[in-house]
N, CA, C and O atoms as a GROMACS GRO file, in nm:
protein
  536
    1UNK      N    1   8.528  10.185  11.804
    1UNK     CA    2   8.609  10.236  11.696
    1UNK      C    3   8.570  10.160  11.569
    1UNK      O    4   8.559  10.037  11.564
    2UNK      N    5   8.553  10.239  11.470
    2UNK     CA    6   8.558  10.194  11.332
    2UNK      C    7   8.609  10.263  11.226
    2UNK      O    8   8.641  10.381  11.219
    3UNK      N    9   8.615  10.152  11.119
    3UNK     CA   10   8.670  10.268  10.998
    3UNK      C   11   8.569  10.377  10.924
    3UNK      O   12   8.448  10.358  10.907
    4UNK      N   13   8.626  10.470  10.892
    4UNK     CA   14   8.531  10.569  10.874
    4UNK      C   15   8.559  10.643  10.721
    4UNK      O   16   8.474  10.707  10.660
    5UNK      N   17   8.714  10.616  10.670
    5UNK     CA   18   8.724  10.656  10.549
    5UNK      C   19   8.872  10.594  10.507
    5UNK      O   20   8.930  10.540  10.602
    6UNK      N   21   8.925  10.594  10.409
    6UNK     CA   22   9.022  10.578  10.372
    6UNK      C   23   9.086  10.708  10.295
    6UNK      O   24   9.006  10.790  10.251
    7UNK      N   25   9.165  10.721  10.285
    7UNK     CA   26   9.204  10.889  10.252
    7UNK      C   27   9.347  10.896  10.120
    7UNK      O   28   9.469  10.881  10.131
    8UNK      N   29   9.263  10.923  10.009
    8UNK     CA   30   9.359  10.904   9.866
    8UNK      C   31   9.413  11.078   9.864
    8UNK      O   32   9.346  11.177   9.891
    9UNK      N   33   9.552  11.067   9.825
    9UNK     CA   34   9.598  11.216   9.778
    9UNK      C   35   9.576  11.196   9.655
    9UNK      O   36   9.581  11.088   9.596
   10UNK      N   37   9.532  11.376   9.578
   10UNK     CA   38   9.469  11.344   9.417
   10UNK      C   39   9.539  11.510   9.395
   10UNK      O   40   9.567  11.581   9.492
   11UNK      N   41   9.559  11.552   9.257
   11UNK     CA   42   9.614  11.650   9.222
   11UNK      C   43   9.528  11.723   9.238
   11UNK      O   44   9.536  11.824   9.308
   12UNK      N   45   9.370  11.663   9.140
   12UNK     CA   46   9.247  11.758   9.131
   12UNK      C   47   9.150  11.666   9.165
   12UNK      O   48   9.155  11.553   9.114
   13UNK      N   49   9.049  11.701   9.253
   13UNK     CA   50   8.941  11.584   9.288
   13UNK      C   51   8.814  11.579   9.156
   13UNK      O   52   8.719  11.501   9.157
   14UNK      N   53   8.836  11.658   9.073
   14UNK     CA   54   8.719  11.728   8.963
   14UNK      C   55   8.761  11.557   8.884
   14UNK      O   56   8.700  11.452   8.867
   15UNK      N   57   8.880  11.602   8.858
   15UNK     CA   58   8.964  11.481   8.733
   15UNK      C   59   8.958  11.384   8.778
   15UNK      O   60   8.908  11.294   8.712
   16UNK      N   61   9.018  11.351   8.937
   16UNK     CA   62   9.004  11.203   8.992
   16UNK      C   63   8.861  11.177   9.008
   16UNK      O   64   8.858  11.054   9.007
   17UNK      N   65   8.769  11.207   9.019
   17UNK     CA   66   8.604  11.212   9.025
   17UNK      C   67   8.607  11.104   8.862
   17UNK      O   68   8.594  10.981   8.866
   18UNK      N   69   8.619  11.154   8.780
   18UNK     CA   70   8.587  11.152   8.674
   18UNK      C   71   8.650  11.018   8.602
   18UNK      O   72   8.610  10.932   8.524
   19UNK      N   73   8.747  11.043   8.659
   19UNK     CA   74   8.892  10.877   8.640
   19UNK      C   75   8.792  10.793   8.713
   19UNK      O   76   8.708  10.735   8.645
   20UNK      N   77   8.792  10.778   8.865
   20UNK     CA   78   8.739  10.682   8.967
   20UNK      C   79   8.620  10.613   8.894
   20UNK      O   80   8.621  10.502   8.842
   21UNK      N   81   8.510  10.710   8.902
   21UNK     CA   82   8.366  10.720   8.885
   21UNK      C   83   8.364  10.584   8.758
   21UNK      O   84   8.308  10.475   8.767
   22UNK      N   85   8.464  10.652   8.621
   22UNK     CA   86   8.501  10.501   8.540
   22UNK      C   87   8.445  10.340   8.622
   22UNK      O   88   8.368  10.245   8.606
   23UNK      N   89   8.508  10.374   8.682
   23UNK     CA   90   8.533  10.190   8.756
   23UNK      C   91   8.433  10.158   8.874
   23UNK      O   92   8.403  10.043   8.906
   24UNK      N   93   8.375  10.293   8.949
   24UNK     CA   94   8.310  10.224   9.066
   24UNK      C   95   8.238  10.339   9.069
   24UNK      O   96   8.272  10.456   9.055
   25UNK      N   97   8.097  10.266   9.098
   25UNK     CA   98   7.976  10.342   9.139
   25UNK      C   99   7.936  10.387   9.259
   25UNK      O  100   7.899  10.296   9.333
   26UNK      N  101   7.930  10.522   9.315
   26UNK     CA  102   7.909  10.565   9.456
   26UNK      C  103   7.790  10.552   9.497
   26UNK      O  104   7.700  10.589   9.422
   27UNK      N  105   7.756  10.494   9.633
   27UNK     CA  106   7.602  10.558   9.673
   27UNK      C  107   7.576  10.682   9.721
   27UNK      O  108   7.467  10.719   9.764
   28UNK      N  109   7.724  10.780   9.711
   28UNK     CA  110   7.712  10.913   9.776
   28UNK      C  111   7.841  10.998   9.743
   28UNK      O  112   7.959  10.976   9.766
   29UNK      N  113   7.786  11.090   9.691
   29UNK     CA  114   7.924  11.164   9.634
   29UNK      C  115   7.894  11.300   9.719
   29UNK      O  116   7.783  11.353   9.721
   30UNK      N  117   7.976  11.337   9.770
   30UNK     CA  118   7.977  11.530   9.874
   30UNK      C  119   8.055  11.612   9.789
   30UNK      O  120   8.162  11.566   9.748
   31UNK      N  121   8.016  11.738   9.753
   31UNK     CA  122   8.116  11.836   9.700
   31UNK      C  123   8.229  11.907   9.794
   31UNK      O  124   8.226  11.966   9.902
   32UNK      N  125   8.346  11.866   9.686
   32UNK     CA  126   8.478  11.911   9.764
   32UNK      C  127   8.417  12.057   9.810
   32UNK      O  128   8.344  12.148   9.771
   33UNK      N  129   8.514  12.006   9.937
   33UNK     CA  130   8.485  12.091  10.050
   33UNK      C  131   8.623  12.140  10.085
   33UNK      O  132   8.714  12.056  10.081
   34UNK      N  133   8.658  12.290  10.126
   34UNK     CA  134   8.786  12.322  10.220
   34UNK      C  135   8.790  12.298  10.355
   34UNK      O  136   8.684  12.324  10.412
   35UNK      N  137   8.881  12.256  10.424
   35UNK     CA  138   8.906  12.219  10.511
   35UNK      C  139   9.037  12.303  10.565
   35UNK      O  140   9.148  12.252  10.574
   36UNK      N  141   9.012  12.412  10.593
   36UNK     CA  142   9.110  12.510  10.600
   36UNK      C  143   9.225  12.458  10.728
   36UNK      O  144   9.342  12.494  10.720
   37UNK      N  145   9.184  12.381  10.830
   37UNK     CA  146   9.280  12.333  10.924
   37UNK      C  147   9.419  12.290  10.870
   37UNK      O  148   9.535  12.327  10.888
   38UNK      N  149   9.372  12.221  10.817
   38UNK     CA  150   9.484  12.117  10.694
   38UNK      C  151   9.549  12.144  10.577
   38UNK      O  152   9.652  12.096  10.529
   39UNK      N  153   9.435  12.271  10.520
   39UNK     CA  154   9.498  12.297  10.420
   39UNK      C  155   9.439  12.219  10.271
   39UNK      O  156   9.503  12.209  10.166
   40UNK      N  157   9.360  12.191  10.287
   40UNK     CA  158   9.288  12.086  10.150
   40UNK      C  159   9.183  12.083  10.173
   40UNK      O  160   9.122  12.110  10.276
   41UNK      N  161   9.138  12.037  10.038
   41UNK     CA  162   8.981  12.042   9.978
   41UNK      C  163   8.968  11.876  10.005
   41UNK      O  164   9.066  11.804   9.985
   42UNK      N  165   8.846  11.824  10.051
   42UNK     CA  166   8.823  11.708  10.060
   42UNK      C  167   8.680  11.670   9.995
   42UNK      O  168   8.589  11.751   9.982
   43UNK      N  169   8.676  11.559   9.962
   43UNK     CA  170   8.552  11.463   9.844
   43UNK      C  171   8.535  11.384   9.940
   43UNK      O  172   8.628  11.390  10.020
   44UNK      N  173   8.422  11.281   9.978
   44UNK     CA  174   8.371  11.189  10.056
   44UNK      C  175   8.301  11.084   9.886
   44UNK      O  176   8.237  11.138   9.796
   45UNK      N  177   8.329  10.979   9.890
   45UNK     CA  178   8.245  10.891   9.790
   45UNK      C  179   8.210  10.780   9.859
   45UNK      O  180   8.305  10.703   9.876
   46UNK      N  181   8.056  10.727   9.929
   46UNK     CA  182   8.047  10.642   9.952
   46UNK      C  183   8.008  10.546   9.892
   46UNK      O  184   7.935  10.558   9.793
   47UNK      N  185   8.061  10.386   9.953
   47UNK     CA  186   7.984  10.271   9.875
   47UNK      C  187   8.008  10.187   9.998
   47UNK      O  188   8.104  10.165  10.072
   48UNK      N  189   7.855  10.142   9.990
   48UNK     CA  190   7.769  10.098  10.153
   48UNK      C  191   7.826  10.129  10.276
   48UNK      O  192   7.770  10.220  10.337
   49UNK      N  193   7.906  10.086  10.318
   49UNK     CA  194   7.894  10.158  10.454
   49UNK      C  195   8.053  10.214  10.450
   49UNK      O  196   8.102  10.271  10.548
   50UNK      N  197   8.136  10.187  10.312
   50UNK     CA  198   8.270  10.252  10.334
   50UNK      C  199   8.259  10.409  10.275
   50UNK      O  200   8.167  10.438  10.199
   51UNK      N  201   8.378  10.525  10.322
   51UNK     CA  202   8.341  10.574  10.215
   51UNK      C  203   8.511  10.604  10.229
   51UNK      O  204   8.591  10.574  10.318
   52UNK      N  205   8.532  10.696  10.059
   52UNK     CA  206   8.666  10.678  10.027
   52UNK      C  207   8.714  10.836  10.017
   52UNK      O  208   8.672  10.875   9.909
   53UNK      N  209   8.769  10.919  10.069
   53UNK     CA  210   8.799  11.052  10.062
   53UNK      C  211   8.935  11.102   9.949
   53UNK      O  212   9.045  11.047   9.960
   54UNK      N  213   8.917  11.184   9.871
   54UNK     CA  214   8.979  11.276   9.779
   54UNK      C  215   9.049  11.349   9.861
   54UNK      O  216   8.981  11.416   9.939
   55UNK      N  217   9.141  11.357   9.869
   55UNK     CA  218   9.232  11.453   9.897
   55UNK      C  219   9.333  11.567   9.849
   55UNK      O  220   9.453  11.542   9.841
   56UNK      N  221   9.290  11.672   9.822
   56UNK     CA  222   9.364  11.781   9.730
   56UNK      C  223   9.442  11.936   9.780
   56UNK      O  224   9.386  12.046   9.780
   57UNK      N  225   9.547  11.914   9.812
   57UNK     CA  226   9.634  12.006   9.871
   57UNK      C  227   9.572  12.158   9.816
   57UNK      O  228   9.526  12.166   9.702
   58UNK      N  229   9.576  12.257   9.893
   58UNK     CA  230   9.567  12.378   9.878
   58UNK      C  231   9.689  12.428   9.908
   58UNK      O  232   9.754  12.413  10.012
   59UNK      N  233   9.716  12.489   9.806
   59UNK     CA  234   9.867  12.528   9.833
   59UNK      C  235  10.012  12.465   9.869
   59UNK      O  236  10.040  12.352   9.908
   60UNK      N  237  10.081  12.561   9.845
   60UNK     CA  238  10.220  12.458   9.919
   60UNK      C  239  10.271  12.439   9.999
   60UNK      O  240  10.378  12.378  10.005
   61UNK      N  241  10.178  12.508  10.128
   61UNK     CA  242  10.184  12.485  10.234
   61UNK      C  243  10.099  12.423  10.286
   61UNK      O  244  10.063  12.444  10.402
   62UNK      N  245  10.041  12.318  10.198
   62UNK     CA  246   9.963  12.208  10.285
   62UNK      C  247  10.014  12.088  10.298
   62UNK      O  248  10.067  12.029  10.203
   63UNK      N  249   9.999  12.024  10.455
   63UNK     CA  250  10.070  11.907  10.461
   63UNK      C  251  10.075  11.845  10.399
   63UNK      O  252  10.181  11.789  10.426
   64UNK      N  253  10.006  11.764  10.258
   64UNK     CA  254  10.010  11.694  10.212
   64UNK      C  255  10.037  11.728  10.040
   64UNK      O  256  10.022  11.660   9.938
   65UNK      N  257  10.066  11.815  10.056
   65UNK     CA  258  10.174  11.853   9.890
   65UNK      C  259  10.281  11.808   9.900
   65UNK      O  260  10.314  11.807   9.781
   66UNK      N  261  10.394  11.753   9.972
   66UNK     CA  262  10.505  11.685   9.960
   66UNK      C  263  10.440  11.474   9.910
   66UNK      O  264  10.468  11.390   9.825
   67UNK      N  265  10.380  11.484   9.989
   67UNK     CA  266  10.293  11.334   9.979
   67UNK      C  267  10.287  11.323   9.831
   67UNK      O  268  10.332  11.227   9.768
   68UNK      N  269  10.212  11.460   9.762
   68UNK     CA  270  10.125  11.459   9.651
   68UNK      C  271  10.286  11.447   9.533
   68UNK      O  272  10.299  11.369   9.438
   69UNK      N  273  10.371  11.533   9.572
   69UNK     CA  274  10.485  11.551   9.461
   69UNK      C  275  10.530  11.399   9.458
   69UNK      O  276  10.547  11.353   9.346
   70UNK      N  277  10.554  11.314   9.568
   70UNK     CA  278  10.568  11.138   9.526
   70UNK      C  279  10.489  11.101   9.485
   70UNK      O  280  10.498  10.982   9.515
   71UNK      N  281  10.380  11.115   9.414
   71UNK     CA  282  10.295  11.048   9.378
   71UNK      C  283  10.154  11.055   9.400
   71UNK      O  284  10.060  11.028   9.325
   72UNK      N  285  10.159  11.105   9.539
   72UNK     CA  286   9.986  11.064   9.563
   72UNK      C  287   9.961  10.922   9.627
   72UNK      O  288  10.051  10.848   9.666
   73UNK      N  289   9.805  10.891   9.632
   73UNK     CA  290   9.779  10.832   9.621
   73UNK      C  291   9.758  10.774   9.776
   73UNK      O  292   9.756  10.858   9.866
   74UNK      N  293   9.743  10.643   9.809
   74UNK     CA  294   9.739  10.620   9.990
   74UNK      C  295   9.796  10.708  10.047
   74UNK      O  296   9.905  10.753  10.011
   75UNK      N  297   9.693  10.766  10.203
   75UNK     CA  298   9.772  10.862  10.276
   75UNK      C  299   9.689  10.738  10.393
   75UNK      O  300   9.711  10.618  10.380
   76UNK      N  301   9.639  10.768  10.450
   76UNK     CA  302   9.551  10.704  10.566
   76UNK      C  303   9.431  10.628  10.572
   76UNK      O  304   9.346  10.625  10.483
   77UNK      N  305   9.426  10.542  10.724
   77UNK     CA  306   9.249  10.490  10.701
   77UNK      C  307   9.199  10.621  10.868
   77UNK      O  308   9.253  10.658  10.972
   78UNK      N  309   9.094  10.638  10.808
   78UNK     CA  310   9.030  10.717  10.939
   78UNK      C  311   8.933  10.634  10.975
   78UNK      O  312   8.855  10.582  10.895
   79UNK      N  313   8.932  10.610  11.138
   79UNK     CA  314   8.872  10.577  11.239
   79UNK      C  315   8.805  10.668  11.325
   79UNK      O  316   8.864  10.757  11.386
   80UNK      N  317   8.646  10.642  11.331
   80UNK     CA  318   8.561  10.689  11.401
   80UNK      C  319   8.563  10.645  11.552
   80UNK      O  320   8.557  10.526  11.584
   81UNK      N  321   8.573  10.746  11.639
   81UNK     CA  322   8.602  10.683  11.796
   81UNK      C  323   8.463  10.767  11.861
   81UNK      O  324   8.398  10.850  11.798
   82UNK      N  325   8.443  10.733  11.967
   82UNK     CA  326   8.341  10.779  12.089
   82UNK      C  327   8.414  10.931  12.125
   82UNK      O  328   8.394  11.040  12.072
   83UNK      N  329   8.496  10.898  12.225
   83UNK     CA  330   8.569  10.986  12.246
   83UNK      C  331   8.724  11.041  12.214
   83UNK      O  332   8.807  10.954  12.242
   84UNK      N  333   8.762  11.122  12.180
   84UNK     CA  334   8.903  11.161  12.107
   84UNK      C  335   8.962  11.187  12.148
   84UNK      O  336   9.065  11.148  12.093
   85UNK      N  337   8.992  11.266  12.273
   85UNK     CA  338   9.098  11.294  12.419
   85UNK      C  339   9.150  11.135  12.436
   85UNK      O  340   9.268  11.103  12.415
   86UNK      N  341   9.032  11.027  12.481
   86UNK     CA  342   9.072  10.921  12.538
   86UNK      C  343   9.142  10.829  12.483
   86UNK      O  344   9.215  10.751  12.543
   87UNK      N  345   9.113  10.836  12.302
   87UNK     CA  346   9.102  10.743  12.199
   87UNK      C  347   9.308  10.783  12.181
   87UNK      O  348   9.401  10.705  12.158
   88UNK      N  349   9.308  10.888  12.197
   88UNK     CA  350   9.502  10.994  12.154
   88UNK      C  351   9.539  10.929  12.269
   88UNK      O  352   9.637  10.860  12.241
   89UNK      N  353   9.514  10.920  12.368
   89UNK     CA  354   9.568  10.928  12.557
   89UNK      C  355   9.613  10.766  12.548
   89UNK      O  356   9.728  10.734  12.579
   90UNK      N  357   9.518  10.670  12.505
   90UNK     CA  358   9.556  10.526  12.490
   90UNK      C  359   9.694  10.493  12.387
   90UNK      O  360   9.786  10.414  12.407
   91UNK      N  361   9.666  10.592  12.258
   91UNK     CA  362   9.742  10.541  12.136
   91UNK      C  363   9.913  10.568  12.236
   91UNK      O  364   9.998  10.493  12.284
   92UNK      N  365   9.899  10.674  12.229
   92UNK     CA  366  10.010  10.708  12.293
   92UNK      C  367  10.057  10.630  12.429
   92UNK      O  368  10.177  10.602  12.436
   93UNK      N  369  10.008  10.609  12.493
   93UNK     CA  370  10.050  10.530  12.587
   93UNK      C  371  10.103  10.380  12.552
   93UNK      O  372  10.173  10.302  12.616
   94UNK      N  373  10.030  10.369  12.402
   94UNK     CA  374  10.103  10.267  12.364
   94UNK      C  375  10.212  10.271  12.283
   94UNK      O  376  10.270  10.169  12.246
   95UNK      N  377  10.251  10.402  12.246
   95UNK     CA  378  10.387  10.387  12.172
   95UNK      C  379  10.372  10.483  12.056
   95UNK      O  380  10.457  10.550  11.999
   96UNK      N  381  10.228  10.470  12.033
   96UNK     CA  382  10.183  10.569  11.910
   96UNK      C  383  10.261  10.735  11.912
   96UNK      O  384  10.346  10.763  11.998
   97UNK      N  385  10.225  10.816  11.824
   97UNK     CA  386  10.283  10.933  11.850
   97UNK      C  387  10.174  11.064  11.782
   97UNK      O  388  10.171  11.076  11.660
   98UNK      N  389  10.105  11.138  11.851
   98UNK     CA  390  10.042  11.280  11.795
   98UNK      C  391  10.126  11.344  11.701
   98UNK      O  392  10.249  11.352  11.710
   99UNK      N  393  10.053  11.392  11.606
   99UNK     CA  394  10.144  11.488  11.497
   99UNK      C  395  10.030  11.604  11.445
   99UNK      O  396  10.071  11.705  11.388
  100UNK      N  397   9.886  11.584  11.469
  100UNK     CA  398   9.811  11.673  11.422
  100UNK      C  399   9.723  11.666  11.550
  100UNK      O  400   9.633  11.583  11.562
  101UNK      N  401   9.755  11.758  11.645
  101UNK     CA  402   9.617  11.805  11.759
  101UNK      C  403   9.492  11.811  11.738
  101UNK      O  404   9.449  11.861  11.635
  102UNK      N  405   9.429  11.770  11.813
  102UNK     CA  406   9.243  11.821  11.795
  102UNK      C  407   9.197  11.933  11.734
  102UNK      O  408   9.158  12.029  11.800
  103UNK      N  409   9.198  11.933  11.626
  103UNK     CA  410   9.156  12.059  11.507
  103UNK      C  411   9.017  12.067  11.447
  103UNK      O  412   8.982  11.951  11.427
  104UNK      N  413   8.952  12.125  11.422
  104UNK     CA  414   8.798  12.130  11.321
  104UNK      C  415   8.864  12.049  11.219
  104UNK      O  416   8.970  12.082  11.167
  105UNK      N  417   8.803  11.945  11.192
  105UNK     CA  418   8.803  11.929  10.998
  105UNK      C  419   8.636  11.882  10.925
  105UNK      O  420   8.525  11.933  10.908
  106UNK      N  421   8.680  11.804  10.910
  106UNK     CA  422   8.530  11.823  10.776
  106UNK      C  423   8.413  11.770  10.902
  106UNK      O  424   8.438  11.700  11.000
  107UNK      N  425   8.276  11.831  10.861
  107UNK     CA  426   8.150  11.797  10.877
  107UNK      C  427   8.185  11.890  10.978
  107UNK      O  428   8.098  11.901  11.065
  108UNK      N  429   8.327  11.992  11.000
  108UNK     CA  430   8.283  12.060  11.141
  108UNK      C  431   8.345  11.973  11.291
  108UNK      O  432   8.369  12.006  11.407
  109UNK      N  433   8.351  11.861  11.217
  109UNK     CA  434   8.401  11.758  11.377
  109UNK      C  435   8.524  11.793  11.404
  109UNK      O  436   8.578  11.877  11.332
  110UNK      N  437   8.605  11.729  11.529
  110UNK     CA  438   8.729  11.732  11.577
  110UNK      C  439   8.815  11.579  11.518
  110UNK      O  440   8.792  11.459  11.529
  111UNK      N  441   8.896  11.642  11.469
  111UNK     CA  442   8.972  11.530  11.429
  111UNK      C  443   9.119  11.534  11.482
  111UNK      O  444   9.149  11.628  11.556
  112UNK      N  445   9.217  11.435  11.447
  112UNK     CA  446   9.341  11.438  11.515
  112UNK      C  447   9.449  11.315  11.433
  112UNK      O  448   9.414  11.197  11.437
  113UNK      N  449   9.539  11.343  11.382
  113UNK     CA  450   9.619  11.231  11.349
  113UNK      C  451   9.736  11.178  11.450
  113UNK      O  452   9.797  11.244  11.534
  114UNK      N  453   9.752  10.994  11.406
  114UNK     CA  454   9.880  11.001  11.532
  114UNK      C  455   9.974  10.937  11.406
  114UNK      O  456   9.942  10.950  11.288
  115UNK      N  457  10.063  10.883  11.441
  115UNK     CA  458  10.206  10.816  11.407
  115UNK      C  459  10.170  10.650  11.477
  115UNK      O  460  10.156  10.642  11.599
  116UNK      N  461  10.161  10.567  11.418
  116UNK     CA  462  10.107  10.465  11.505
  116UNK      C  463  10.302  10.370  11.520
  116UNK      O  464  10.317  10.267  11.585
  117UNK      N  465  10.388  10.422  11.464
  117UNK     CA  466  10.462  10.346  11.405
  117UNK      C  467  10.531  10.214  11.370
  117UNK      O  468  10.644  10.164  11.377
  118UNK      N  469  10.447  10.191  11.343
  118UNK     CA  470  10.460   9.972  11.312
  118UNK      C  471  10.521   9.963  11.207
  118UNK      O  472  10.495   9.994  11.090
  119UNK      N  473  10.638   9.900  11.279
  119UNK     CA  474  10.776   9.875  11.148
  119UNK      C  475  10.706   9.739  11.018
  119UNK      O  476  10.711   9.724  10.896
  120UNK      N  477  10.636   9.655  11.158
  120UNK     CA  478  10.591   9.533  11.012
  120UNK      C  479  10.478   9.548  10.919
  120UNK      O  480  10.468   9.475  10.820
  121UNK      N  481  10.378   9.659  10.953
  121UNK     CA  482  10.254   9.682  10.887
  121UNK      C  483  10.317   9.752  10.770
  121UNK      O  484  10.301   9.727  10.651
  122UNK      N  485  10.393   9.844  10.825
  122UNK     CA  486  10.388  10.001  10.682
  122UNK      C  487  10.245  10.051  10.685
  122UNK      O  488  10.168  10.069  10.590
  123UNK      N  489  10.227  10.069  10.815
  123UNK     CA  490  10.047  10.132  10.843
  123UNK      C  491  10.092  10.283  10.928
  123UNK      O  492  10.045  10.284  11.042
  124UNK      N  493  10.140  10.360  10.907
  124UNK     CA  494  10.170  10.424  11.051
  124UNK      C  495  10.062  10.574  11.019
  124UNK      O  496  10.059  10.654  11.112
  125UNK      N  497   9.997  10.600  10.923
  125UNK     CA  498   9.948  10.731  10.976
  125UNK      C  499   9.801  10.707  10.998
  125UNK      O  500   9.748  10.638  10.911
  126UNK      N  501   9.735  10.743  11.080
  126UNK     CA  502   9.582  10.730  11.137
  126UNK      C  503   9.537  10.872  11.190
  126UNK      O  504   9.592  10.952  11.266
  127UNK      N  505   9.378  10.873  11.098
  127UNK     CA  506   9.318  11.004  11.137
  127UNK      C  507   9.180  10.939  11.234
  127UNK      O  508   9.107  10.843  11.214
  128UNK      N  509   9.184  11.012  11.314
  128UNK     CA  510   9.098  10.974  11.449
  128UNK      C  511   8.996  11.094  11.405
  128UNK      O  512   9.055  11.197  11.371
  129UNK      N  513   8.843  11.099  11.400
  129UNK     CA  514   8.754  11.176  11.405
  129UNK      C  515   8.612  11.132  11.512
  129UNK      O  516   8.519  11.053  11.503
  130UNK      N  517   8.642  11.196  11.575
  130UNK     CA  518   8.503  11.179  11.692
  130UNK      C  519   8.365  11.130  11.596
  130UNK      O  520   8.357  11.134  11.473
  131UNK      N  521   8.282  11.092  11.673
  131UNK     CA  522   8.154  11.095  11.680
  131UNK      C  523   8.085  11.178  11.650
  131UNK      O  524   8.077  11.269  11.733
  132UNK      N  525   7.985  11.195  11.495
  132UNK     CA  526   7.919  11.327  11.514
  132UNK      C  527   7.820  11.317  11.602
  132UNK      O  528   7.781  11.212  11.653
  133UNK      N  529   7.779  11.426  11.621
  133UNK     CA  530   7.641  11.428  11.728
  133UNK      C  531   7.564  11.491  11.677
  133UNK      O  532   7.594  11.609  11.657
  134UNK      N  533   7.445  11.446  11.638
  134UNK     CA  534   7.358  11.512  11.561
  134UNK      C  535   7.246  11.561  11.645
  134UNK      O  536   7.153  11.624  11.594
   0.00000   0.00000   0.00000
């Protein structure tokens, strides 16, 4: 397991592109992309081996337009796992909790969010995305 992105809510990724970009230089910028599972357009910006994802609600029925009306801003860190059946099957067994099933999201992969809920972190949402296989 590793980290694989960190995941910002943004009104418009065009504008936050343009704000960010100000302050920090990418080694890799992807054009927002839909991600119709979810409901949002997503940006990838890397710098060396992190990269930092845009997040922009489609509609108002995407999960993360209530997020966006507080503010925005931190939603999750995503973790790259081997396997994703096994990686959900552990969390949960430890207390964790599923809230988004094994769905397509970006690059095409299977992804999945849980509820990790840790009262002392204030860490609780995690997006799990498999392994691509190229």
């Amino acid at each position: 397991m590793k980290i694989h992105h960190i995941g910002i809510i943004v009104n418009n990724i065009q504008d936050s592109l343009g704000e960010f970009s100000k302050f920090v230089k990418f080694d890799e910028t992807t054009i927002p992309t839909l991600v119709g599972s979810q409901k949002v357009n997503v940006c990838f910006m890397k710098i060396g081996e992190l990269r930092i994802e845009f997040i922009e609600p489609v509609g108002n029925e995407s999960p993360v337009r209530k997020a966006l009306e507080k503010g925005g801003g931190f939603n999750h860190i995503c973790f790259e796992v081997d396997n994703l059946s096994e990686t959900i099957n552990e969390i949960v067994e430890k207390g964790g909790r599923l809230i988004v099933s094994p769905v397509e999201g970006f690059e095409g992969r299977q992804i999945a969010f849980v509820l990790l809920n840790m009262k002392k972190t204030n860490l609780n949402l995690v997006e799990l995305v498999e392994i691509k296989n190229d």
